[in-house]
N, C-alpha and C positions, 0 to 999 in steps of 0.2 A: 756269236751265232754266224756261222759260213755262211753266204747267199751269193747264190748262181743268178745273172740275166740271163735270159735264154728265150732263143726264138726256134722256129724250126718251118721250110718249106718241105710240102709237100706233093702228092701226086693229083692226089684232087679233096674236095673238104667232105666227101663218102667215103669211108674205109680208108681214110687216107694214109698212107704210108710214104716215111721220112727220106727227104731227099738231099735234104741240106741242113746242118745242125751247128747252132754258133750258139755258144754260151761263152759267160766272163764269170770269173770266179774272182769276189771283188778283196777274198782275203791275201789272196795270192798276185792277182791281176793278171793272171792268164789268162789270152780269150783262144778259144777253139773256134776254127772254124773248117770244117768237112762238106764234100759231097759222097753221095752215097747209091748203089746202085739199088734200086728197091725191086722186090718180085712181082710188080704189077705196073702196067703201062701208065706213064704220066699222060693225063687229060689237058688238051687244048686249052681250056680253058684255065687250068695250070698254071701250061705255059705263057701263056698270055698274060698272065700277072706277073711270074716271077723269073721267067726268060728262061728255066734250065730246061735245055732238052733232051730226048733220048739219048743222042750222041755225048754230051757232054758228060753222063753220068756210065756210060757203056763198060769202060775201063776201071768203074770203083768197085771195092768190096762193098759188101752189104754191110748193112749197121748193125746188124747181130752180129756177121762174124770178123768185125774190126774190135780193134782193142778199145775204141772209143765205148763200145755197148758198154763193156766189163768196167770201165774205169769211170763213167756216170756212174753205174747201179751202185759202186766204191762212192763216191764223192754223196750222192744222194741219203748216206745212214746218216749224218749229221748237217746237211745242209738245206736251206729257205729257195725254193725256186722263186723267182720273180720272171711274170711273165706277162703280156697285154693279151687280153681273151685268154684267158688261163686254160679256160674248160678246155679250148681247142689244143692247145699245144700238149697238155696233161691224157689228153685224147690219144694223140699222135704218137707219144712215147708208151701209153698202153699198149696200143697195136704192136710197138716194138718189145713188150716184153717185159717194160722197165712202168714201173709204178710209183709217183711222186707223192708223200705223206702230206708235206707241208709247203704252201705256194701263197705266195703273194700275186694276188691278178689286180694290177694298175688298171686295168679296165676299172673294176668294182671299185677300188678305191678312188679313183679320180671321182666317180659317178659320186658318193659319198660326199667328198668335199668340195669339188669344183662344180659351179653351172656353169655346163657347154650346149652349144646349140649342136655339137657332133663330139663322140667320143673314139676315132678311130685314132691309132698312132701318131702317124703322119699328123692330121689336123689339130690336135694338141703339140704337135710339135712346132707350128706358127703360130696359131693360137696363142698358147702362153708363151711365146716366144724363147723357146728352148735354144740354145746355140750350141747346133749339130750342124760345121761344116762336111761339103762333101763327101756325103753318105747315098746311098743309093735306095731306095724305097722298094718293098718290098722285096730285099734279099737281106736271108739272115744277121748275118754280120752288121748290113747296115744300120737293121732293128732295133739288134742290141745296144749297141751305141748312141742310139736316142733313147732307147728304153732307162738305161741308166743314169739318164738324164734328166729322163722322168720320175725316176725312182727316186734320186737326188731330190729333186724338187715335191715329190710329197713327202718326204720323209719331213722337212723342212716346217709342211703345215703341218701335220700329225704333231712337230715338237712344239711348236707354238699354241695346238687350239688344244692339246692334253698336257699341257707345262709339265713335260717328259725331258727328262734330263742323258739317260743313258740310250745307243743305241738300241739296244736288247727290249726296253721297252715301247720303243717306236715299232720297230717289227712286229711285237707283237701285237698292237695295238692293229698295225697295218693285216696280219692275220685275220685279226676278229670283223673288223672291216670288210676284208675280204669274205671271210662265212657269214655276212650280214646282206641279205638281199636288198637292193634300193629299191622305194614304193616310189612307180611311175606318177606322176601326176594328170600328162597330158599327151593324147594323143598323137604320133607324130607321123602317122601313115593312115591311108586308109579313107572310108568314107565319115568318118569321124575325127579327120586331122587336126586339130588345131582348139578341139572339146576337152574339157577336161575326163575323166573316169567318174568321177561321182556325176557329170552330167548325163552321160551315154547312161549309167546303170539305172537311174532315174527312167531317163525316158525306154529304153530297151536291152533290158536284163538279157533277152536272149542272145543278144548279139555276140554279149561278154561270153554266154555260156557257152556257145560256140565257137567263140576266139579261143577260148582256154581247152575245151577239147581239141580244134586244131594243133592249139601247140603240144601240148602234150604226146600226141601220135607224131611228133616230129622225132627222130634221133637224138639221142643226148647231146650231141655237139651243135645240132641247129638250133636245140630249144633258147627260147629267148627265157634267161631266169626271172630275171627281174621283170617280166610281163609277166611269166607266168604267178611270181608272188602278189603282184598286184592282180590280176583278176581275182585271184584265190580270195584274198582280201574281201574285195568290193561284193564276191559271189558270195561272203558268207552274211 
């Protein structure tokens, strides 16, 4: 089973379109890494996370019409994307055109096996003490490269807590994982921080009911899933 790491910045996290694209391709061990000039202005706040600016991408083709587009949508009939917030990046490569079947999101899986008091990139990357020199946060390339680190490292529990012997069954394992929403337990925002879900639904059901219509009227890339399966839950 072929499996791509893959990150991707982009112009802003609304209608985002791709500005920088790094994938490894771990049967080959090729890693791509591209800038790209997109048809919509990169947002300050963008830039302000991942440093590319208008000028820097001014003199690139676009991702449609570089060979890079053609030669994912080629690689992608028979390979495992892995990615951290999957939904976002799988997002991102919509807008370009390109549609991802099958993805492994280390977000959801870490959520699954590991308790973390944070699940972003980077802070599992000290956290579980991943050793990723001299990488750069928040740009593509850098990502990948901790991503696959991380990817390494669940593959690792998935074999030990399902006494999985062949890679092809860990994968898939990590798939099912991945389409398995994790049930929140405890609040970690809000005027409810630190409450568990069954106590808020107890004392004030409506709060939930209007958490969950909130998110839901969010865009598919903001929704938070795994709140949204949990209230769904508790509201029924």
């Amino acid at each position: 089973m072929n499996v791509l790491i893959l990150d991707t910045e982009t112009t802003d996290l609304q209608n985002a379109r791709l500005i920088q694209l790094a994938y490894k391709n771990l049967a080959t061990g090729e890693i791509v890494n591209e800038l790209f000039k997109p048809p919509t202005s990169i947002s300050f706040g963008a830039m302000a996370t991942h440093h590319i600016t208008e000028e820097m991408v001014g003199d690139k083709q676009s991702f449609s019409e570089s060979l890079h587009h053609k030669k994912l949508l080629e690689m992608l009939g028979d390979a495992v994307v892995v990615a951290h917030n999957a939904t976002f990046d799988l997002q991102v490569l919509k807008n370009e055109g390109i549609d991802v079947s099958v993805c492994i999101d280390t977000l959801r899986v870490t959520r699954h096996l590991i308790k973390s008091e944070q699940y972003s990139l980077q802070y599992l990357r000290y956290s579980l003490g991943l050793n990723v020199v001299g990488v750069q946060p928040h740009d593509a390339l850098g990502d990948i490269l901790v991503l696959e680190v991380l990817f390494n490292y669940l593959k690792s529990i998935v074999k030990d807590k399902f006494n999985f012997v062949s890679d092809d069954d860990i994968i898939k394992q990590m798939i099912i994982l991945t389409q398995t929403p994790v049930l929140l337990t405890t609040f970690n925002f809000g005027q409810y921080k630190g409450k568990t879900f069954e106590e808020v639904v107890a004392q004030n059901k409506g709060y939930l009911a209007w958490l969950y219509n909130s998110e839901k009227q969010k865009s598919p890339t903001d929704q938070n899933k795994e709140l949204i399966f949990t209230l769904e839950h508790h509201l029924k």
